[in-house]
Each structure stands twice: as structure tokens, then as C-alpha cells.
LOPA-285692 format. One record per residue (C-alpha): residue in one letter; x, y, z; residue number from 1. Coordinates in pm, 1 decimal. Layout:
ATOM|a|X|Y|Z|NUM
...
END
This chain:
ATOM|x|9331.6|4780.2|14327.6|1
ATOM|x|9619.3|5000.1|14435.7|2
ATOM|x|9867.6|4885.8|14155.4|3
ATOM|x|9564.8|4933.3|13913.3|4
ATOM|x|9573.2|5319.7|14052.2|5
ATOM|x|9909.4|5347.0|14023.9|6
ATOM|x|9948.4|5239.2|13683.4|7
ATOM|x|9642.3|5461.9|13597.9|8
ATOM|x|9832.8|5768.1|13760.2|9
ATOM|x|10176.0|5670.9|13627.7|10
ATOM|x|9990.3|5683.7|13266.9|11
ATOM|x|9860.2|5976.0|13287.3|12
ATOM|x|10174.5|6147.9|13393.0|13
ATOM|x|10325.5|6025.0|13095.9|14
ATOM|x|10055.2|6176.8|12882.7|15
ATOM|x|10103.6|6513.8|13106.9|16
ATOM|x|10498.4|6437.2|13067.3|17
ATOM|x|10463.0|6400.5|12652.8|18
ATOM|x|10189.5|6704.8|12593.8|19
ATOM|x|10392.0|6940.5|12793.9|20
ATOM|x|10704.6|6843.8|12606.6|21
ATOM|x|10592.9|6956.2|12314.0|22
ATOM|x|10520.0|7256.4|12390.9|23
ATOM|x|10822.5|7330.7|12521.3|24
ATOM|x|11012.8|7230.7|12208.3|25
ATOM|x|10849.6|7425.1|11999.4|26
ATOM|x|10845.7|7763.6|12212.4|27
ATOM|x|11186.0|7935.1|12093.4|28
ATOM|x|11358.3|8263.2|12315.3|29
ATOM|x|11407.4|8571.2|12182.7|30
ATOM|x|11716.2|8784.6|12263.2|31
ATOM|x|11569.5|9111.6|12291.2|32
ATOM|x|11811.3|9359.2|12124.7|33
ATOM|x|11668.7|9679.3|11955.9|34
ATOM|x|11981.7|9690.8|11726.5|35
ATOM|x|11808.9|9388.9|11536.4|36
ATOM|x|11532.8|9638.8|11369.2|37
ATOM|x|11827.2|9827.0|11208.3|38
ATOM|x|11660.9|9728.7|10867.9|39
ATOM|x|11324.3|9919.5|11008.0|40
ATOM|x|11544.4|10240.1|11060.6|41
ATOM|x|11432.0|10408.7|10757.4|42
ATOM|x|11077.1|10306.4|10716.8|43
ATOM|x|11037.9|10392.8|11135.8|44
ATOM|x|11196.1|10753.9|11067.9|45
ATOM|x|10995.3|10830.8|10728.0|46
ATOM|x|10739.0|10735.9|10502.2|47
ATOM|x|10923.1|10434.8|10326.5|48
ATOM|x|10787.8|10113.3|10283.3|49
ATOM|x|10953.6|9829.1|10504.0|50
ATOM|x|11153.6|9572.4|10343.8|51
ATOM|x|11116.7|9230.3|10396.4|52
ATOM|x|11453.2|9216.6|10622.3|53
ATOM|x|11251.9|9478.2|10793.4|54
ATOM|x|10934.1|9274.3|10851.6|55
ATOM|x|11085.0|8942.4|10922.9|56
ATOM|x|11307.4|9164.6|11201.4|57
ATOM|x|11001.8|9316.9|11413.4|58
ATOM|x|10832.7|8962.3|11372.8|59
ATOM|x|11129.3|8824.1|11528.9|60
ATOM|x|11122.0|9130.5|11802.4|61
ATOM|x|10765.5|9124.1|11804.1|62
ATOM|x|10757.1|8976.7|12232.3|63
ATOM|x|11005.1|9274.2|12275.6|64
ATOM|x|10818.5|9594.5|12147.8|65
ATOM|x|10684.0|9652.0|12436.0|66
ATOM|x|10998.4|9696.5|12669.6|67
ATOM|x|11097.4|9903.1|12362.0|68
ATOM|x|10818.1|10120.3|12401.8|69
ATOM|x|10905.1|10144.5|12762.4|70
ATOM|x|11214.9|10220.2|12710.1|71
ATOM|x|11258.9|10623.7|12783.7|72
ATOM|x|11549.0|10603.4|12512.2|73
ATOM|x|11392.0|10391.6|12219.2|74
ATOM|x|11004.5|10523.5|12309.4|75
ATOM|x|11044.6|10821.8|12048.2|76
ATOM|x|11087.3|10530.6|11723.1|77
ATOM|x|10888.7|10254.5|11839.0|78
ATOM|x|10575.6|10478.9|11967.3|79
ATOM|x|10527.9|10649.9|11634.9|80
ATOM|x|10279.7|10649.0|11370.9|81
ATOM|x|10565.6|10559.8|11148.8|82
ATOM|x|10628.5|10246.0|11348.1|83
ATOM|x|10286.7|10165.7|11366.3|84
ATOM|x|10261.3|10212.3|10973.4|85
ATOM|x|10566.3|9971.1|10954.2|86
ATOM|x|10390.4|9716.2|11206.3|87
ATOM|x|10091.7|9725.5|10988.1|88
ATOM|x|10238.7|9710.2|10652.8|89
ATOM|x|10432.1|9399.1|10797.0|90
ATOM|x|10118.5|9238.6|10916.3|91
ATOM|x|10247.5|9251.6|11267.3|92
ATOM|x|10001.7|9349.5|11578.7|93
ATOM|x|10106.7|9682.7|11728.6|94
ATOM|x|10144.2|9617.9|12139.7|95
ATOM|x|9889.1|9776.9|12422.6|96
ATOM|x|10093.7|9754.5|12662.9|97
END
């Protein structure tokens, strides 16, 4: 009975082992680094449309906006309705944080 339990538990570790590993594979990190919406710089200071080097940027950034926002020094072009226009136009949700 106990090698049946421990062949049961060993198992379902490996299940645990495999699900979990897959998850981590797939999750990628993001260097946060505000210099990488450079392409945004025109649409987040006027009314111009974002390009797609704009868009595919804040997607990338997207799990940084809000230390950007946060960020006494960047607040003033992330916080804007301009960047919030640019979020939207590039189909990107706009943080509460």
C-alpha cells in the first residue's frame, strides 16, 4: 500500500512538475526602459496617429506603464489624453494603477 502511495504522489508531482513548466516557458521578461516608446513620441505629444513601431512598442511596455505613470519625470507623457488616445488606437488597455 505505501509504494502504491508513493507512486501515486510521485505521479502527480510530475503532472504538477510538467503543467508548471509550461507556464514558465512561455512567460517572457520585459526590460522596462521608457526610451523603447521613442516611436510613440509624436503621437504621445500631439494628435498623430501611432505607427505600427509605435503600437507594437507600448504592447511590448505594456507591464511597465504603470511605473511610467509613477514616475514623477515620465508622468506628464504617459498620463495624458494623448497617451491614452495612442493606447486606444493601438488596442492596448490603459493601466488603473
Amino acid at each position: 500500500m505505501k509504494m502504491k502511495m508513493k507512486r501515486v504522489s510521485f505521479v502527480a508531482l510530475c503532472v504538477v512538475v510538467v503543467v508548471f513548466s509550461g507556464e514558465i516557458g512561455t512567460t517572457e521578461a520585459v526590460t522596462c526602459d521608457p526610451t523603447q516608446l521613442s516611436p510613440c513620441s509624436q503621437a504621445f505629444t500631439s494628435s498623430a496617429a501611432p505607427s505600427p513601431a509605435c503600437c507594437s512598442k507600448l504592447k511590448e511596455q505594456q507591464p511597465c506603464l504603470c511605473g511610467y505613470i509613477k514616475n514623477p519625470s515620465l508622468k506628464q507623457y504617459v498620463n495624458n489624453p494623448n497617451a491614452k488616445r495612442v493606447a486606444s488606437s493601438c488596442k492596448v488597455p490603459y493601466p488603473k494603477c
